[in-house]
C-alpha positions as CSV (number, residue, x, y, z in Angstrom):
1,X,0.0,0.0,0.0
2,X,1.6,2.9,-1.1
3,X,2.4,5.9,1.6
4,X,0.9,9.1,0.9
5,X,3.0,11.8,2.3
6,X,1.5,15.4,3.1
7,X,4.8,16.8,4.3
8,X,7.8,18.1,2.0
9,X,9.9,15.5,0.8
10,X,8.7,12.9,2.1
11,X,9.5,13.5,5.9
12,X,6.0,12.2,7.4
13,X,7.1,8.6,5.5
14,X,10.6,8.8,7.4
15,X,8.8,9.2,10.8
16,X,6.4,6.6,10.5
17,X,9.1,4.0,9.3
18,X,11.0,4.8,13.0
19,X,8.1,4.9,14.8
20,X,6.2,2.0,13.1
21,X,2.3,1.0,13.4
22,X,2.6,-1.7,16.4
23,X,1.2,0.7,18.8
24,X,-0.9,3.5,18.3
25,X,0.3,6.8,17.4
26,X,0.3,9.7,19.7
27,X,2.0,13.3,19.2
28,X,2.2,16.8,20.1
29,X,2.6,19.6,17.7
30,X,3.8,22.8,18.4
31,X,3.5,26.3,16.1
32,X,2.6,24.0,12.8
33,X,2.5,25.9,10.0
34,X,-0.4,23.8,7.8
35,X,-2.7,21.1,9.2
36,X,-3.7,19.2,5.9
37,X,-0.8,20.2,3.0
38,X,2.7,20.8,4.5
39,X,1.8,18.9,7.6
40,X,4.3,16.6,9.4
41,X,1.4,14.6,10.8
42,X,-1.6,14.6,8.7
43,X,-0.4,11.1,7.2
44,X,0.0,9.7,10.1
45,X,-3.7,11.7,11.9
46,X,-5.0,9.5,8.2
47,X,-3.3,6.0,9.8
48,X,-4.9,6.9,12.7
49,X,-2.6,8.5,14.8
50,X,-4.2,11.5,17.3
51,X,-2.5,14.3,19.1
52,X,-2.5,17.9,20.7
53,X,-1.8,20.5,18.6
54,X,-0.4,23.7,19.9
55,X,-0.6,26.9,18.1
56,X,-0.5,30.8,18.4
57,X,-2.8,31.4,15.6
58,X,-6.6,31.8,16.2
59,X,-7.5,30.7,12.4
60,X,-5.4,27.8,12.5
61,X,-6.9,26.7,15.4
62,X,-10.2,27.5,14.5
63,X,-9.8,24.7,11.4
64,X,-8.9,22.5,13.3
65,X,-12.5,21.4,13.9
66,X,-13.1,21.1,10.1
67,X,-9.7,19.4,9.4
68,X,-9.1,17.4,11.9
69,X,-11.6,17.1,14.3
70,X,-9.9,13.5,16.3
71,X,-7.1,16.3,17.2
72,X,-7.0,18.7,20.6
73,X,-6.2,22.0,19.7
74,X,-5.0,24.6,22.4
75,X,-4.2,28.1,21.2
76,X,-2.2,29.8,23.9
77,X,-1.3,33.6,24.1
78,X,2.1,34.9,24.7
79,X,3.2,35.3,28.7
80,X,4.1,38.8,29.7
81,X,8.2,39.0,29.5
82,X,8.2,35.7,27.4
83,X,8.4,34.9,23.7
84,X,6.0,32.4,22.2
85,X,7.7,29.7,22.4
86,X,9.2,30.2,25.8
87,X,5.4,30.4,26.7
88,X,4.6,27.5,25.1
89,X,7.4,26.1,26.9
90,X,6.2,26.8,30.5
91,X,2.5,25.2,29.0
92,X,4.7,22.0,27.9
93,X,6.2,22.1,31.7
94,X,3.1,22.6,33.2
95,X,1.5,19.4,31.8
96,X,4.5,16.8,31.3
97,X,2.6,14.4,33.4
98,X,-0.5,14.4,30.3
99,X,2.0,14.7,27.5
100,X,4.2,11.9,29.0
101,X,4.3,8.9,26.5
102,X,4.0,10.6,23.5
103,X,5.1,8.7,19.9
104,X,6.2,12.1,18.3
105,X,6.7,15.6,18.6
106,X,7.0,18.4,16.1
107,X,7.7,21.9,16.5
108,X,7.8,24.7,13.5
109,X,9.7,27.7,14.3
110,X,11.4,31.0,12.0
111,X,15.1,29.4,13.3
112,X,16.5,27.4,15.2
113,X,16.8,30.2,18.1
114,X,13.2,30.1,18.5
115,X,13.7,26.0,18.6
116,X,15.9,26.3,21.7
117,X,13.1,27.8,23.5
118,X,11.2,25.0,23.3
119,X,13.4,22.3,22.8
120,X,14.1,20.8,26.5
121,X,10.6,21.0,27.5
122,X,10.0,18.4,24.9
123,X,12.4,16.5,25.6
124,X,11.6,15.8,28.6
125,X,8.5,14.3,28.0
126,X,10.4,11.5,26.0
127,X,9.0,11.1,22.5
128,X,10.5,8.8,20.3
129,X,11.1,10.9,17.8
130,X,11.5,14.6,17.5
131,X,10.8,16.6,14.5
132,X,12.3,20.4,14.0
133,X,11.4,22.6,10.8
134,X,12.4,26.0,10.5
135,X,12.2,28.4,7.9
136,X,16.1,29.6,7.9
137,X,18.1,27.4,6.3
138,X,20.6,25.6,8.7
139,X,23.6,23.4,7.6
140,X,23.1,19.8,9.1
141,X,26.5,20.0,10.7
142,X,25.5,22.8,12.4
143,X,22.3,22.0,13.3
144,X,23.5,18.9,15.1
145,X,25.8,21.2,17.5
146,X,22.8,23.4,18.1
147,X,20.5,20.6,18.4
148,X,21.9,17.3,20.0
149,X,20.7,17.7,23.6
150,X,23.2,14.4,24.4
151,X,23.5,10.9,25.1
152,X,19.9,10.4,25.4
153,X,18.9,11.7,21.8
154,X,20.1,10.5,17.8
155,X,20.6,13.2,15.4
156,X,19.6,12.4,12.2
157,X,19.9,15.2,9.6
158,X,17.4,15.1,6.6
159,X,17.6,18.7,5.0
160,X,19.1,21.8,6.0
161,X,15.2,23.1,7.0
162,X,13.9,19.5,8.6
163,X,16.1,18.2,11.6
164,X,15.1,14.8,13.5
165,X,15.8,13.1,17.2
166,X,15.5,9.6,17.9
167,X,15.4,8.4,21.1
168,X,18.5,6.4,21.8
169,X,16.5,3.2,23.3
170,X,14.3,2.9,19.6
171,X,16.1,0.9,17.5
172,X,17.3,2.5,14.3
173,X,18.7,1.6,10.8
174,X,21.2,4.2,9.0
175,X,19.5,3.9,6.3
176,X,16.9,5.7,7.5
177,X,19.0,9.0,7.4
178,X,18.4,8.6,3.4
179,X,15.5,10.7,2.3
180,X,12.5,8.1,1.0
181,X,13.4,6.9,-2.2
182,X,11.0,5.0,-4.9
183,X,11.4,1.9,-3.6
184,X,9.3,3.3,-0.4
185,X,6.5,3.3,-2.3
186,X,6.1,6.6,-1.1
187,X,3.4,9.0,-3.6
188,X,3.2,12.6,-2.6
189,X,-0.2,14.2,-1.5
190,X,0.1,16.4,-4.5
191,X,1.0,14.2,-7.2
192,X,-2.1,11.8,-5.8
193,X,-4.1,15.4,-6.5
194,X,-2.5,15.2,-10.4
195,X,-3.8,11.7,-10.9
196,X,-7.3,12.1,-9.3
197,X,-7.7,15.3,-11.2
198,X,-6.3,13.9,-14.7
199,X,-8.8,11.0,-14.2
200,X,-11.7,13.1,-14.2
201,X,-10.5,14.9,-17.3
202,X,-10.5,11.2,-18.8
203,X,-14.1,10.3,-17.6
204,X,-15.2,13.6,-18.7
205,X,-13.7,12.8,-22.3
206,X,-14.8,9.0,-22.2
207,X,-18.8,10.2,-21.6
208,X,-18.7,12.8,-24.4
209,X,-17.6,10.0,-27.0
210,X,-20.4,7.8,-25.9
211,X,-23.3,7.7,-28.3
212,X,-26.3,10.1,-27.5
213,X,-28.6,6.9,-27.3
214,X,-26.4,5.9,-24.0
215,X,-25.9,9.7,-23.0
216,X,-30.2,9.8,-22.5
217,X,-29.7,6.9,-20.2
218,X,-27.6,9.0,-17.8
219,X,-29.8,11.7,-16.6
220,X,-27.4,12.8,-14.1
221,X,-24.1,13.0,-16.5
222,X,-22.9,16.8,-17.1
223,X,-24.0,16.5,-20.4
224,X,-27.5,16.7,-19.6
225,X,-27.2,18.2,-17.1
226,X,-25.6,21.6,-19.3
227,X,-28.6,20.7,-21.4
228,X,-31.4,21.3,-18.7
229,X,-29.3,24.2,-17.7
230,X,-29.8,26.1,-21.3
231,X,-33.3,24.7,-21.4
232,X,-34.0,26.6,-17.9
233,X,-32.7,29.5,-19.2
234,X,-34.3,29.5,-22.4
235,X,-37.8,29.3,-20.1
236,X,-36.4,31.9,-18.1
237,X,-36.1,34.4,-20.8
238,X,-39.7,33.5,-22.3
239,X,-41.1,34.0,-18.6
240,X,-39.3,37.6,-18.3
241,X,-40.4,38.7,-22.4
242,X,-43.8,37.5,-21.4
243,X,-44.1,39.1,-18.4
244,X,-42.3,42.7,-20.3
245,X,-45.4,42.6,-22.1
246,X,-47.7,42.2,-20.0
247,X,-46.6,45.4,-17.7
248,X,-46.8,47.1,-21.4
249,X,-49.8,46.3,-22.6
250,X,-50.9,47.4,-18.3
251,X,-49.5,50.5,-18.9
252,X,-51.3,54.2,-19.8
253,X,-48.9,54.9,-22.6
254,X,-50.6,51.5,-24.7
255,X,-54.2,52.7,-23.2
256,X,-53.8,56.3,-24.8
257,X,-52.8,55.4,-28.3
258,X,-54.9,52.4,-28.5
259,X,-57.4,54.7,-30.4
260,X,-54.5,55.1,-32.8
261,X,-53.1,51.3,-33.5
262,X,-56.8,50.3,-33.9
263,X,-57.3,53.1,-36.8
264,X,-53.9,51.8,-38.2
265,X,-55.2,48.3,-38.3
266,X,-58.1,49.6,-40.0
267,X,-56.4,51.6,-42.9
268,X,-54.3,48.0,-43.3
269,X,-57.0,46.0,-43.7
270,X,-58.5,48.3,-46.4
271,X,-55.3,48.4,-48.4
272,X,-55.2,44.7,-48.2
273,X,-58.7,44.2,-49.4
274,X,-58.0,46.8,-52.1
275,X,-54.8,45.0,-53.3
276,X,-56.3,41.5,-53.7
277,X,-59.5,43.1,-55.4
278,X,-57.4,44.6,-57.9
279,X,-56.0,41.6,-58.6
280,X,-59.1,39.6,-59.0
């Protein structure tokens, strides 16, 4: 079955071959910058996996309900004399007992600065696997001396803008420091998008070629349905001429020269009758 990934390149499919599917997935997400496209954990909320997300911004936390309504959202407001992510920090602390346990944690930050902030609150809940993106690009050599919090914690490098820790006690490969490769059979949210999108352009194309004896069968296909479309507003268009001339023919200006069209109609009848007894 293949494994579609939501995140860039492919890091969701990284995390969920460390963590694997034996138990049930748990995580907490701080600051994430998308909940569907982009996310580090919507693959894994799709296998089932459930979590607290942790955000500053109302909106985003406001579609969470739509999104991903299994998820616990909590959007928490800056402490007086702290950053963000100090405060979210001290909300971490204040709740290690509940967060204990966890399968995963994310956090989404500007730099690696910010990260820092955050970073040994995490931690010390023990996840077994830690995911950092930022949006400054950071060399993985360096990101491993700002990082590594010790013996306790892998680094595994995956781009200069997506870091990972592994628990030390979760058995790990080295090969999974390789970014997922074809044989993963790993298919990218968006290219699943090009192929469900390219086969309605083919079922559209496949139901205009079929004969119009078939097409009458279908009374729901687009076809017909563009057809009672026009047809509506073909009747629409009678229904508003009809009902112009009905407000004219209501109106004073048609009363007052009625006197007039009838003596026209007269003076055409006469001419007519003339004309055709000339010709007789």
């Amino acid at each position: 079955m293949s494994f579609v990934s939501y995140s860039p390149r492919g890091l969701d499919a990284l995390v969920y071959r460390i963590i694997g599917d034996k138990d049930p997935i748990s995580f907490l997400e701080v600051a994430p910058r998308h909940l569907v496209d982009g996310s580090t954990t919507y693959a894994l909320y799709l296998r089932g996996a459930r979590g607290i997300i942790v955000g500053k911004d109302l909106t985003l936390c406001q579609q969470l309900a739509e999104k991903r309504s299994m998820d616990r959202g909590h959007c928490i407001s800056t402490k007086a004399g702290m950053s963000w992510f100090e405060s979210a920090s001290a909300w971490i602390g204040e709740r290690a007992a509940e967060l204990a346990g966890l399968s995963l944690a994310t956090v989404s930050a500007p730099g690696l600065d910010e990260v820092l902030q955050v970073l040994p609150a995490i931690t010390a809940i023990g996840p077994k696997v830690i995911t950092v993106e930022t949006s400054a690009l950071t060399p993985p050599a360096d990101a491993a001396a700002i990082l590594d919090p010790g013996s306790s914690w892998h680094y595994l490098p995956f781009d200069g803008e997506s870091h990972l820790l592994v628990r030390v006690d979760i058995g790990f490969d080295e090969a999974w420091r390789l970014v997922p490769g074809p044989l993963d059979d790993l298919l990218p949210a968006s290219e699943l998008q090009a192929m469900l999108e390219e086969g309605r352009l083919r079922a559209e194309v496949n139901e205009a070629r079929l004969p119009i004896e078939v097409k009458q069968i279908l009374p729901f296909s687009p076809l017909n349905r563009e057809r009672e479309a026009e047809i509506d507003r073909l009747k629409g268009r009678v229904r508003d001429l009809e009902n112009q001339i009905a407000d004219l023919k209501q109106s004073t200006s048609w009363r007052v020269t009625s006197p007039l069209r009838a003596a026209s109609e007269s003076v055409r009848r006469r001419r007519a009758g003339g004309g055709e007894t000339g010709r007789n």
